[in-house]
N, C-alpha and C positions, 0 to 999 in steps of 0.2 A: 404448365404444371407437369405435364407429361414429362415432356424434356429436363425437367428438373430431376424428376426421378431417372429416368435413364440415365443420367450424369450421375447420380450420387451411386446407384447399384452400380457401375462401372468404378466409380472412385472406390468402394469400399474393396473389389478386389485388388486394385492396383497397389492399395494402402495396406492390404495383410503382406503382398509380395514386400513392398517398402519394412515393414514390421522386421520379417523374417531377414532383410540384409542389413537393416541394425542391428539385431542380434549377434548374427554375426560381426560387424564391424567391430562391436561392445566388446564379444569373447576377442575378439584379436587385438584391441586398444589395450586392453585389462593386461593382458603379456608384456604389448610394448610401453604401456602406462609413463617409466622414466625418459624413454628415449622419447615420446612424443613429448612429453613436458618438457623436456633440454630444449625442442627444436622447437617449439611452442614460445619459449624465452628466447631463443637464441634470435627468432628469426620476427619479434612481434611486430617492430616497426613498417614488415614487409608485409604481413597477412592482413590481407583486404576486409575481410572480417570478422562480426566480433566473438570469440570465445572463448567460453569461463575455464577457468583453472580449477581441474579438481582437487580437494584438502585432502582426499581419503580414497583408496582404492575404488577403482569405476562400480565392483562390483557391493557394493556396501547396502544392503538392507536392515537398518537398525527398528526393534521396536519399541516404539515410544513408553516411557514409566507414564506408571498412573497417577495423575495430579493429586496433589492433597485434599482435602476435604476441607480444609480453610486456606482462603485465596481471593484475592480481589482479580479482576477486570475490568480496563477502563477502554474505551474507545470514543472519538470523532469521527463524525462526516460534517460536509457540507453541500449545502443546495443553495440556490437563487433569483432574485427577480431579475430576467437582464435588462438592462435600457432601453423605452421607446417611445421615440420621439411621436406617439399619436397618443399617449398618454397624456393625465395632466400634469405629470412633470417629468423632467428627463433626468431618473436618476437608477441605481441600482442597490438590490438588496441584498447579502450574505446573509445565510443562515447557520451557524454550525452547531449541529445536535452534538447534546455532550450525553453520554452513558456510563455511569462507574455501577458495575455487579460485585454484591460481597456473598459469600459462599462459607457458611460454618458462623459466620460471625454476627447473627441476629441485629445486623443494622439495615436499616432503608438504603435500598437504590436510589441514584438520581439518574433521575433521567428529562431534561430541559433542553433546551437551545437557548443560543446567544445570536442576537438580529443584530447587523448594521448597516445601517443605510450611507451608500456614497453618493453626494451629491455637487459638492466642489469643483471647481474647474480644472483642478491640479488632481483629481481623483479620475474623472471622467476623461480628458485627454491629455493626459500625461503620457499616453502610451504610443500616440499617434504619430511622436519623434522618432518613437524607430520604428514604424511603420506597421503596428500590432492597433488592431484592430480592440475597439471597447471592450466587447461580447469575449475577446482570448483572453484580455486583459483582467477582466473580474473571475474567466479560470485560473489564472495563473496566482491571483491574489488568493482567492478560496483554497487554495493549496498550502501557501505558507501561513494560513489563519487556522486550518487545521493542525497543524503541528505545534503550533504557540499553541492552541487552547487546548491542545492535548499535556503537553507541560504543565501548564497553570494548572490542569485539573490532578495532574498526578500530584504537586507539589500540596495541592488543598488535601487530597486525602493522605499522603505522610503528614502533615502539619496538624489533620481532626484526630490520626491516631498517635501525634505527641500529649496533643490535649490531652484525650483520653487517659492515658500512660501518666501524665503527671497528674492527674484527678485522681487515679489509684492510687499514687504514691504517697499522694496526700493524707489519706484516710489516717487518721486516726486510731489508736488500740484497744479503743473505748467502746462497753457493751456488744454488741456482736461481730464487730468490724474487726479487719484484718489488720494486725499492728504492723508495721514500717520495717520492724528489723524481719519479720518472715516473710518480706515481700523479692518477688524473681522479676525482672524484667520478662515480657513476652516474646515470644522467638518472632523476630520479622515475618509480619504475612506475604508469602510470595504473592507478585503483581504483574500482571502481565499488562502492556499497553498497545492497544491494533488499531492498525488504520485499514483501511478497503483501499487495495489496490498496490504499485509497484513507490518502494522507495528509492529508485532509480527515475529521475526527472528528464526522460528523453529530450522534452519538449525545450529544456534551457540549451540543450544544444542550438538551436536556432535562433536564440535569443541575442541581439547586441550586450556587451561587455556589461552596460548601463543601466539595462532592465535585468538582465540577470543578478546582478547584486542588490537589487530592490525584494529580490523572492528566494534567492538560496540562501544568504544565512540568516534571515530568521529561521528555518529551516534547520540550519545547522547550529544555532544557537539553542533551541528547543531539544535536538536531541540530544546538544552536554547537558541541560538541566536534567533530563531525563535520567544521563549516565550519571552524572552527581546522586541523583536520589536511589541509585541501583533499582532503577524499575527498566526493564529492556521493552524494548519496541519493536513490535513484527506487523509486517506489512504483508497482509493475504492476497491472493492473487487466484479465481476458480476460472476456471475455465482456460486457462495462459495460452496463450498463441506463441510463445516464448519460445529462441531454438538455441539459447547459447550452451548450451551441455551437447546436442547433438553435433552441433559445430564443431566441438571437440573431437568428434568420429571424422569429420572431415579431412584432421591433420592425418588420420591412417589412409583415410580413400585416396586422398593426393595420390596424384599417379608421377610427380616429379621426383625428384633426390629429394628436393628441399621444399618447407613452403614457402617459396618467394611468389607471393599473387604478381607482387608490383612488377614483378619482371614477365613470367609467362602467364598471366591470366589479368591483365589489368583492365578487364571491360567487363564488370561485377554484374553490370546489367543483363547480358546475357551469359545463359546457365553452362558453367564451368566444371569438368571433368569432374571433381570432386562433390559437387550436388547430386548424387545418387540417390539421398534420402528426402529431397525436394518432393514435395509441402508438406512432409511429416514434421510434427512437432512435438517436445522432451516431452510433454505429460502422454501422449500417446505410448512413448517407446517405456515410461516407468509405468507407467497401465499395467505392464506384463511381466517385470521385474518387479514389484511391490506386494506384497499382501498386504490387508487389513490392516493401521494402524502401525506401520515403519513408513521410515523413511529413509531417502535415499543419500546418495554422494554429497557430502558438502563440498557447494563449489562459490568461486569466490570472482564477480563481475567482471569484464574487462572491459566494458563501456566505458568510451572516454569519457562523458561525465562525470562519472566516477573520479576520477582524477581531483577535479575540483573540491572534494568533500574531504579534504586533507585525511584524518585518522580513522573516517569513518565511511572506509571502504567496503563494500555492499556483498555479503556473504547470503547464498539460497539450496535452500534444498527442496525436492520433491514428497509428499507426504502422501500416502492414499489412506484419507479419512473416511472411507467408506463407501462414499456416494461418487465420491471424484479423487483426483490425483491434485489437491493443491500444489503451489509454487509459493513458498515461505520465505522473508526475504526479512534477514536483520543486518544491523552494524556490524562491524567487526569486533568492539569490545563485548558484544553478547557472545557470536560465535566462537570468538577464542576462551569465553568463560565454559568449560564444556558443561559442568554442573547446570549452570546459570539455562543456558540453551536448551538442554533435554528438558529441564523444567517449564523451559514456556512452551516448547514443544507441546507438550504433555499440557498445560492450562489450553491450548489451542485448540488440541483432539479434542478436549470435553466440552468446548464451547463449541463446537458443530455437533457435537452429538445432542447437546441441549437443544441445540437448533436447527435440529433434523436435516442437515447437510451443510449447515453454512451457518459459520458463529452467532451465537443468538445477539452479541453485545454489538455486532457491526450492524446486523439488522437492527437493531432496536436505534442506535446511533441514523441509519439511514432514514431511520421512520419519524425518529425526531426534528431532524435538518431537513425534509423534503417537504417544499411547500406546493400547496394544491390549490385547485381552482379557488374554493371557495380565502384561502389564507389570503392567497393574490388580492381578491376582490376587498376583504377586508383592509388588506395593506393601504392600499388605493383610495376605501371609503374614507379611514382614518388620515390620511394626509390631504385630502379633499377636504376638510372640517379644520385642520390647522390652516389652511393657506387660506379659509373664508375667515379665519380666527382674525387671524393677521391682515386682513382690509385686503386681500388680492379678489379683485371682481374677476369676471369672464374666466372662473377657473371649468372644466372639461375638457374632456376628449374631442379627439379631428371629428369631422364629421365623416372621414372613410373608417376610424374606429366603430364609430356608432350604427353605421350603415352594416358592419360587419356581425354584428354583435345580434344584430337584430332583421331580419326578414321582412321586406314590404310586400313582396308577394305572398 
């Protein structure tokens, strides 16, 4: 414990010296901004790694407009039972908590989950061909099931406010009711949609061709429905370990003509003239460029995963909501809508304000979808009861579960 503190007092001076020569790198990037951009295109196929393109001058601190007073909010998560074989059967559970917040507009939240159980033999190792392990495999599925039921749930709340909208239109002129020809359509209520966490999918990088197209477009089918109904979708991100905007300082610290990695620095593994700001990270260096309630450079991914998501190339910015320096991560048809953008920006700020640091609508989603001791235990009593339903004798657990579970001493 000792030693842990000595190391952190030590890192914390090491990392104000690191602050101060970003700074500096930032003031002299922001000068050469075009020419590093040219050499940044010119030279990508060479530069070992990865970093984002800025849309807007390095030096950009925008502050966020203040959200309307009527507004929806919808978010997903997901949690689950993983498989095990000392159980009495070998299967897994997805959970994905759904949350829609309405604000101004005197209708009920919902806030539920949707359970499924995989139990099949084409569910459970089907993964095992390309050599992904169960327990990755039902992460990887819980990923593209949050996206689908993020859709569906958006598509249900435009479709209850068509309802609506035609039931007024309906009314009548009769006794106190409003007659038909003095009737206005309602201005679209802005809607923002959040998921927890990055909408860049590292992990399909490592994926065979084969498994990856079982998980990324539903993925990418979800978020055209999404762009169909014009609700945009932001993927929050606290605490970000992210360094693709400082990477960017990297193209000035080069100490070559050019940035060709491939040629004079092709051993990425060990640390290269150009990591001078090594193990600082973007939320640290916009800490000290941000006040309250702006954000920062819109910059736009260069992760080759990316590449894969055809039109829906991965734009992020920096926000300091207060507590922390989020990392905001949309499509590219929100970011290029600039209207569209500041506005969910702004539904985002209030929903961590709500949520006293951290959007209420992703917590509530997280609280929904996350199953606990006792949900497990239920899960389990209730499929114990179908499988004695159904004439299966000797149903229970190993006797090293039971052994575990319970104390002879």
């Amino acid at each position: 414990m000792q030693g842990i503190s000595q190391h952190l007092s030590t890192e914390v001076a090491a990392s104000r010296q690191r602050l101060e020569l970003a700074q500096d790198l930032m003031t002299a990037a922001y000068k050469n901004q075009a020419e590093l951009m040219q050499r940044q295109k010119q030279w990508r196929d060479r530069i070992l790694f990865s970093t984002a393109v800025p849309m807007e001058p390095l030096n950009t601190c925008i502050d966020l407009p203040v959200p309307p007073k009527t507004h929806t909010v919808l978010a997903t998560d997901g949690s689950q039972i993983a498989p095990n074989h000392h159980e009495i059967a070998y299967c897994y559970l997805l959970n994905i908590g759904r949350v829609v917040l309405h604000y101004g507009q005197n209708r009920q939240p919902l806030l539920d989950s949707l359970p499924e159980v995989f139990y099949r033999p084409e569910d459970l190792y089907i993964s095992r061909q390309w050599g992904i392990r169960t327990e990755e495999w039902m992460g990887y599925r819980r990923t593209a099931s949050e996206a689908t039921v993020l859709a569906e749930l958006a598509a249900a709340v435009v479709g209850s406010r068509e309802q609506e909208d035609k039931g007024t239109r309906g009314q009548g002129g009769q006794g106190g009711e409003r007659p038909i020809t003095n009737y206005q359509l309602p201005i679209t209520t802005p809607t923002l949609a959040m998921v927890d966490g990055s909408l860049i999918y590292w992990f399909l990088e490592q994926l065979p061709l084969e498994a990856r197209d079982r998980i990324l477009p539903p993925i990418l089918t979800a978020w055209e429905q999404l762009k169909a109904l014009s609700i945009p979708i932001m993927g929050y991100l606290s605490a970000s370990r992210s360094m693709e905007s400082l990477n960017f300082l990297r193209l000035q610290a080069c100490i070559h003509e050019v940035p060709d990695c491939a040629s004079f620095c092709p051993n990425q593994i060990e640390k290269v003239p150009c990591q001078v700001l090594e193990p600082l990270r973007d939320a640290a260096l916009w800490s000290i460029q941000l006040q309250p309630g702006q954000r920062s450079t819109l910059w736009r991914s260069s992760a080759r995963i990316t590449e894969l998501y055809g039109d829906c190339t991965i734009y992020f910015c920096y926000v300091h909501v207060g507590t922390e320096i989020a990392r905001v991560e949309v499509p590219a048809w929100v970011a290029e809508d600039e209207a569209l953008f500041n506005q969910s920006l702004g539904l985002m700020l209030a929903q961590v304000q709500k949520g006293y640091g951290y959007p209420v609508v992703l917590a509530e989603a997280h609280n929904q979808a996350v199953v606990r001791g006792g949900d497990r235990a239920r899960f389990f009593a209730m499929l114990e009861q179908q499988m004695i339903k159904a004439g299966l004798r000797n149903v229970g657990i190993s006797y090293k579960e039971a052994r575990k579970r319970g104390s002879i001493a």
